[in-house]
C-alpha positions in Angstrom: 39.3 185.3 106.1 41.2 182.5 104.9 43.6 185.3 102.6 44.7 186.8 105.9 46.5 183.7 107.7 49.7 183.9 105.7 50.3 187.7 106.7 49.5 186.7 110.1 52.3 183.9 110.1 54.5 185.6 108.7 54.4 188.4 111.1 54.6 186.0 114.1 57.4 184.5 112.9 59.4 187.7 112.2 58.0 188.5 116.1 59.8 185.6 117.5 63.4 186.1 115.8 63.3 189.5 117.1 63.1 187.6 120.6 65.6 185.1 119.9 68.0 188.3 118.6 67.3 190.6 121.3 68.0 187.5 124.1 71.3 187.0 122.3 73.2 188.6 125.5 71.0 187.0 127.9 72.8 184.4 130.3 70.2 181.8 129.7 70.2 181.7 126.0 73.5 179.9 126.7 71.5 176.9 127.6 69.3 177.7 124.4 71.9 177.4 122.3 73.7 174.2 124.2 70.8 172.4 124.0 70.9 172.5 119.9 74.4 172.5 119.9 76.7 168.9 118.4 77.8 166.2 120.8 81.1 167.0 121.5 81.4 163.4 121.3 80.9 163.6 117.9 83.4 165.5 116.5 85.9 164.0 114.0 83.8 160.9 113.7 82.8 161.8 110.7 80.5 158.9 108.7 79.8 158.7 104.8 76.2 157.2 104.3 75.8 154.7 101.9 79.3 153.7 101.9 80.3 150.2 102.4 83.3 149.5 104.4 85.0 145.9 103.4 84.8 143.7 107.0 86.6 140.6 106.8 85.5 139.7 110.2 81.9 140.5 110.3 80.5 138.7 113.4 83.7 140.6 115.1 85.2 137.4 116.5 88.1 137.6 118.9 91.5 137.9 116.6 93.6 134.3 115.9 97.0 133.9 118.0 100.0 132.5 116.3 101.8 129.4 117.7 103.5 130.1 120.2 106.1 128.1 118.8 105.5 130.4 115.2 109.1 130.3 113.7 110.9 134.1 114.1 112.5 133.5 110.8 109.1 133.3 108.5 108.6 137.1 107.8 105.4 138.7 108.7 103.1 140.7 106.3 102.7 143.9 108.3 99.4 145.3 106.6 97.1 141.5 107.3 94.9 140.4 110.3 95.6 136.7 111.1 92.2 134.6 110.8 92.7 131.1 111.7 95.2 128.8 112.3 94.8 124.9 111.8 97.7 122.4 112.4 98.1 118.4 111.3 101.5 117.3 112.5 104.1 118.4 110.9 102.3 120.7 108.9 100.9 124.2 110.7 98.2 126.5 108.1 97.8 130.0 108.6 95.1 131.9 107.0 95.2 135.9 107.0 93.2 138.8 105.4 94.8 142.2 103.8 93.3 145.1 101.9 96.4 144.6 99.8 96.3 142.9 96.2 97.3 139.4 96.0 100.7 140.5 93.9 101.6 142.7 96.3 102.0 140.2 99.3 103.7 137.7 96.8 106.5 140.5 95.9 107.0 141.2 99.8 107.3 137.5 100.7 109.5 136.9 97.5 111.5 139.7 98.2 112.0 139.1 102.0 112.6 135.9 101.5 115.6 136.0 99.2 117.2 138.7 101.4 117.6 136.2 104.3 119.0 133.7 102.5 116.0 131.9 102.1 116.1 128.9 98.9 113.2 130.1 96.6 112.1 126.3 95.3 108.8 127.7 93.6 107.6 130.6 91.8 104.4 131.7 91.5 103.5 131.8 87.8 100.9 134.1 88.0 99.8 136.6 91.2 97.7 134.0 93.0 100.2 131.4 92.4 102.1 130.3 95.2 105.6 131.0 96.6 107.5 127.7 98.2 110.6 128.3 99.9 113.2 126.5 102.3 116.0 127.7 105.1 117.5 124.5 106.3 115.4 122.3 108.0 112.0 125.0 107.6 109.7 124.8 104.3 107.0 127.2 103.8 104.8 128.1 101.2 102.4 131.7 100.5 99.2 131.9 98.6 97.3 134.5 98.0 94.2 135.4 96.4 91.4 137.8 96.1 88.2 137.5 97.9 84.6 138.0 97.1 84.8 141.2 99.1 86.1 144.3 97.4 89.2 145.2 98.8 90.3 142.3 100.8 92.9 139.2 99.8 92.7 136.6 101.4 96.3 134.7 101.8 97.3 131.3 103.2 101.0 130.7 105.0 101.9 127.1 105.5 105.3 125.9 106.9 107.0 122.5 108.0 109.6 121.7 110.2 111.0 118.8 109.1 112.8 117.2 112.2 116.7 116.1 111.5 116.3 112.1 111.9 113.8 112.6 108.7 116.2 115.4 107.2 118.6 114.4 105.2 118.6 116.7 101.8 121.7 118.0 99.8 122.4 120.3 97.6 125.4 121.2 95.8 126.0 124.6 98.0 125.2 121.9 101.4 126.6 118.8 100.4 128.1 116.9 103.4 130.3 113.2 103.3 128.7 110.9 105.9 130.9 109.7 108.2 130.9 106.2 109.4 128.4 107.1 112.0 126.1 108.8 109.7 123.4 106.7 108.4 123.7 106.3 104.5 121.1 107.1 102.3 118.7 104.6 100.1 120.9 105.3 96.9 123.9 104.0 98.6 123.1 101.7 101.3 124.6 98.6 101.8 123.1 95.3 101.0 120.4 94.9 103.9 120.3 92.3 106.1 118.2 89.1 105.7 115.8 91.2 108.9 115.5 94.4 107.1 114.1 92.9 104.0 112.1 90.9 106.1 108.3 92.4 104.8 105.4 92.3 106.8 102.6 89.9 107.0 100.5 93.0 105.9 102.0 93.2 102.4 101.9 89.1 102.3 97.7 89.8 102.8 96.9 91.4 100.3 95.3 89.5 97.9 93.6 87.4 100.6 89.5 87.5 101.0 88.5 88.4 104.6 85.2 89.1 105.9 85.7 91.5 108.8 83.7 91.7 111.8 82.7 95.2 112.5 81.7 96.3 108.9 78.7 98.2 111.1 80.4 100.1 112.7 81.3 101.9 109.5 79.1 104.8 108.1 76.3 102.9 106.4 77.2 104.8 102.7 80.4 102.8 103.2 79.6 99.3 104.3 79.4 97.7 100.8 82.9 99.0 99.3 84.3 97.4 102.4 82.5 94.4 102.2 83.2 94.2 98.2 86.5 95.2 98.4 87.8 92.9 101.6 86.6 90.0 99.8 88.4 90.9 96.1 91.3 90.9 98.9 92.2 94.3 98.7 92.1 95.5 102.2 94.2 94.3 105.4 92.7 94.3 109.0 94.0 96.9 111.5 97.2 96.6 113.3 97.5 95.4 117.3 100.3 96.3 118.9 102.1 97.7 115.8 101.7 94.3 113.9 98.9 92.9 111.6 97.3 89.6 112.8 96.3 87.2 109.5 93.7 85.8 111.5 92.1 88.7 112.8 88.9 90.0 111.1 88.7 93.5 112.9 89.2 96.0 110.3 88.5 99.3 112.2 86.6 101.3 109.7 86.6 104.8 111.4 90.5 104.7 112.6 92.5 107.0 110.7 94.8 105.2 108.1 98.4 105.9 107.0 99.8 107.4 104.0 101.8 104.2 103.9 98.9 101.7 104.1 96.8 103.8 101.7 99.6 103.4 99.3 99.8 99.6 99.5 95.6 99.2 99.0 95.6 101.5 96.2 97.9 99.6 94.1 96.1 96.6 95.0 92.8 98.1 94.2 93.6 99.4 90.9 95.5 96.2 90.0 92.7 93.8 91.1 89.7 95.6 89.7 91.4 96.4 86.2 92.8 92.4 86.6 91.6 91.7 82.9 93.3 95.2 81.5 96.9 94.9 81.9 97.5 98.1 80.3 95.8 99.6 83.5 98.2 97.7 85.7 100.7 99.9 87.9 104.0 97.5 87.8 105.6 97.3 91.6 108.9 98.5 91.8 112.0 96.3 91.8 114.6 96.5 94.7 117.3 97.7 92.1 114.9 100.9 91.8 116.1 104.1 92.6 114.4 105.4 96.2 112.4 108.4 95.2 112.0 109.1 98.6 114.8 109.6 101.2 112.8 107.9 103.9 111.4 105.0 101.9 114.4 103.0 101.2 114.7 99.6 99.5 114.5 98.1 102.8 111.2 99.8 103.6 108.2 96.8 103.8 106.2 98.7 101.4 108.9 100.2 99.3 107.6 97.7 96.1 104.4 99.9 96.4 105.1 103.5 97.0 108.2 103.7 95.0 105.8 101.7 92.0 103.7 104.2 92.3 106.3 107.2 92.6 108.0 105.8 88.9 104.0 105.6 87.4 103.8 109.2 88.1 100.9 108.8 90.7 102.4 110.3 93.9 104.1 113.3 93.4 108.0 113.0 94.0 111.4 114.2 92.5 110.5 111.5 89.7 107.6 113.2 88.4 109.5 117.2 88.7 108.4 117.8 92.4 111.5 118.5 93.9 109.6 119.6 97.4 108.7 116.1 97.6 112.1 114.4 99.0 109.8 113.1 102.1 107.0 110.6 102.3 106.3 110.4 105.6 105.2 106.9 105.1 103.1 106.6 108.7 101.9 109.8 108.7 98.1 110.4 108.5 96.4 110.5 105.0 94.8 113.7 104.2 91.9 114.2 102.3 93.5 116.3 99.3 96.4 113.4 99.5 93.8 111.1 98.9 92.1 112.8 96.0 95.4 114.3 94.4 96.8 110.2 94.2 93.5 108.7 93.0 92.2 111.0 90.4 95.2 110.1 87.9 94.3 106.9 88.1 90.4 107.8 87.0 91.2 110.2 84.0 94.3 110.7 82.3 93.0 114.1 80.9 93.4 116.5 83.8 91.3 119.9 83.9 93.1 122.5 82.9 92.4 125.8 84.7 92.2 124.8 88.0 92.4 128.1 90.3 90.8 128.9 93.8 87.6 130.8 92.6 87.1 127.3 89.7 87.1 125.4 92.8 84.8 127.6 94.7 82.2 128.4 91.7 82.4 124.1 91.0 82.2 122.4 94.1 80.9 125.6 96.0 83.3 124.6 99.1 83.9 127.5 102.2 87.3 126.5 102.6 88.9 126.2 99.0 92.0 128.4 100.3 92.9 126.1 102.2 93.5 123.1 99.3 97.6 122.9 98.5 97.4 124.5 95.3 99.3 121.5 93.7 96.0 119.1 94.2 93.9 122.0 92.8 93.7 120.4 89.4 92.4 116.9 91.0 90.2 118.4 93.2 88.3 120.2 89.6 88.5 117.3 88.0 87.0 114.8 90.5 84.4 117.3 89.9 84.0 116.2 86.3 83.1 113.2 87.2 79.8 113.9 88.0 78.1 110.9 90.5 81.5 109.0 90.2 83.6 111.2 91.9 85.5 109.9 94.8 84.5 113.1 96.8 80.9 112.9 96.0 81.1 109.2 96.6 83.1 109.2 100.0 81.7 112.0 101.6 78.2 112.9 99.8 77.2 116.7 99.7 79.0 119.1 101.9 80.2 122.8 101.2 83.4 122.3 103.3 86.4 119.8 101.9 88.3 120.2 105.2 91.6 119.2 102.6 93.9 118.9 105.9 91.8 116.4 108.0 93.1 113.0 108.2 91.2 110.1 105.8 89.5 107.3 108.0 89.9 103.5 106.7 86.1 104.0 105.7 86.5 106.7 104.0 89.7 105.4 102.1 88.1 102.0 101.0 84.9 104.1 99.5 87.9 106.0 97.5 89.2 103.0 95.6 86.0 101.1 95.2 85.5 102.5 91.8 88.0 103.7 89.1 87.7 105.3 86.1 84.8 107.4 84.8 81.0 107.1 84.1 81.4 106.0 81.0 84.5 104.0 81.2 84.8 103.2 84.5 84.6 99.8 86.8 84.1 99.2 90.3 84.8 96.3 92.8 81.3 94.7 93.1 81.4 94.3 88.9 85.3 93.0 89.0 84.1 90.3 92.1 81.8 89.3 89.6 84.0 88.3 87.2 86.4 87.2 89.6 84.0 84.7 90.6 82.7 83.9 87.1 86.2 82.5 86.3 86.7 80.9 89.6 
């Protein structure tokens, strides 16, 4: 019984193709047919299984917007989807994505560059190195590397607009004679007037213990180095009205600090902590010095300090090969990649070598290591060195983002030059009040 089934299937199927054959004609084997038929729909979509399509925007986010103030003479990369954009007066960031390779975006920028007359002031020594360049008063630089994600680059435009009252470069090809109206420069000013040298109580402070009155309101990580450090007299209270009170005792621990007053406690710090190595001192700068910057002249209250610092080789400047650096934008905001790319020289003479983008990332394991100016790259890898005494550790405990651009708090800043030096050879301010006091 059971051998007959197979003939008898087989025979009922060949009895039901001879339907379906014989119906072929019929009007409603249309519908038949339809109804197994392909969504038109589908047609031309067609879709490879198992591939994997490179998304740089996976949670499919609305697409960034340029400025609308984005400067028409910057040339565009055609083939790149903008990402992000991120501005800290005067500096703007842009952050794009391209399936194109890292050398490839460099050549177009280099080459578009140069055909509109654009002043090439840095080369990229290698593919992911970055391209600086300058029309007049416009500065911007290109970085681009490869991403994690096969197929994508990930590249980083930055420019500056440098405003013409802080504008005042030459070159040989540009060189203009002031006239009597124009305002000379530091190198060839005249002998300043008894008000112009006139410093401010604020550089007279330093050195003077002060117990401030709103150390709580600091981050409680932070309290001690500004305890320690305002009574080594290293720090100065916060200005009122533009001006620095001697008597006050408010120090404003979470207002954003200056690249100016950063300057002028980082000298202080490293000279009064390292007080009993005078081979560790920085020497201030005399008012016969050279300016290294154009808007730092001799007159400047803290020109003694920034331009000391400029001749040790501590902040980058034309002294030290950085011919981008003719600015110092004394009262802008301190950044944090400022912050660490001035401190860490004074830690550890022997700078990591090596320092790229991906040594960053795989190191410190930050999100947003693209975004680091590539000159503070090498400070940033060797803070990591380190280990427990880096500043970044120190200042800002764990965190996966650096955030490079964000301004430095006075906090934040005190926490940076409580210690110097490293682990093994290192000192901080509580051990040098010690000895302060010990000899007092």
């Amino acid at each position: 019984m059971y051998t007959k089934r197979p003939a008898i299937s087989l025979s009922l199927i060949i009895l039901l193709l001879s339907s379906l054959t014989a119906c072929a004609s019929n009007p409603g084997s249309k519908n038949w047919e339809q109804s197994f038929a392909a969504d038109p729909q589908l047609k031309g979509n067609s879709i490879n299984l198992g591939q994997n399509v490179a998304n740089p925007n996976p949670k499919n986010q609305p697409p960034a917007e340029l400025p609308a103030d984005f400067p028409t003479q910057i040339p565009r990369y055609p083939n790149a989807q903008l990402q992000e954009v991120t501005s800290t007066a005067p500096i703007t960031n842009t952050r794009w994505f391209s399936p194109d390779s890292a050398d490839k975006i460099q050549a177009f920028y280099q080459q578009q560059l140069q055909k509109n007359d654009w002043r090439i002031l840095e080369q990229p020594n290698q593919p992911t190195g970055s391209l600086t360049a300058k029309l007049n008063d416009l500065k911007v630089t290109v970085a681009a590397v490869p991403t994690q994600n096969p197929g994508v680059t990930e590249f980083t435009l930055q420019y500056l607009k440098e405003t013409p009252s802080t504008t005042a470069e030459t070159t040989p090809e540009n060189t203009v004679t002031p006239s009597p109206t124009t305002e000379a420069t530091p190198e060839v000013a005249t002998t300043p007037t008894p008000q112009e040298t006139s410093a401010p109580d604020a550089t007279i402070l330093t050195g003077t213990s002060i117990a401030f009155s709103d150390v709580n309101k600091a981050p409680k990580e932070l309290r001690s180095y500004i305890t320690e450090l305002a009574e080594l007299g290293v720090l100065t209270p916060a200005k009122t009205a533009g001006k620095t009170d001697p008597n006050s005792t408010i120090f404003e621990p979470n207002k954003v600090i200056t690249k100016r007053e950063f300057a002028r406690w980082l000298m202080a710090a490293n000279n009064q902590i390292q007080a009993n190595q005078p081979a560790k001192q920085i020497r201030l700068a005399n008012e016969s010095s050279q300016a290294a910057f154009q808007d730092v002249p001799r007159t400047d209250s803290d020109f003694a300090a920034i331009q000391g610092l400029a001749e040790a080789g501590i902040i980058p400047s034309q002294l030290s090969g950085d011919n981008t650096a003719l600015l110092f934008r004394p009262d802008a905001p301190l950044t944090r990649e400022q912050m660490i790319l001035w401190k860490v020289p004074l830690d550890s003479k022997l700078v990591t070598s090596g320092a790229t983008f991906e040594t960053i990332k795989q190191t410190w394991g930050f999100q947003d290591t693209f975004k680091i100016e590539p000159k503070a790259l090498k400070a940033v890898l060797t803070d990591f060195q380190n280990g427990d005494a880096s500043n970044i550790r120190r200042v800002f405990g764990y965190t996966t983002l650096f955030q490079p651009k964000k301004p430095v708090t006075r906090a934040e800043a005190a926490g940076t030059i409580w210690f110097f030096g490293t682990p093994t050879e290192g000192i901080s301010a509580q051990e040098a009040l010690k000895v302060k006091n010990q000899t007092s």
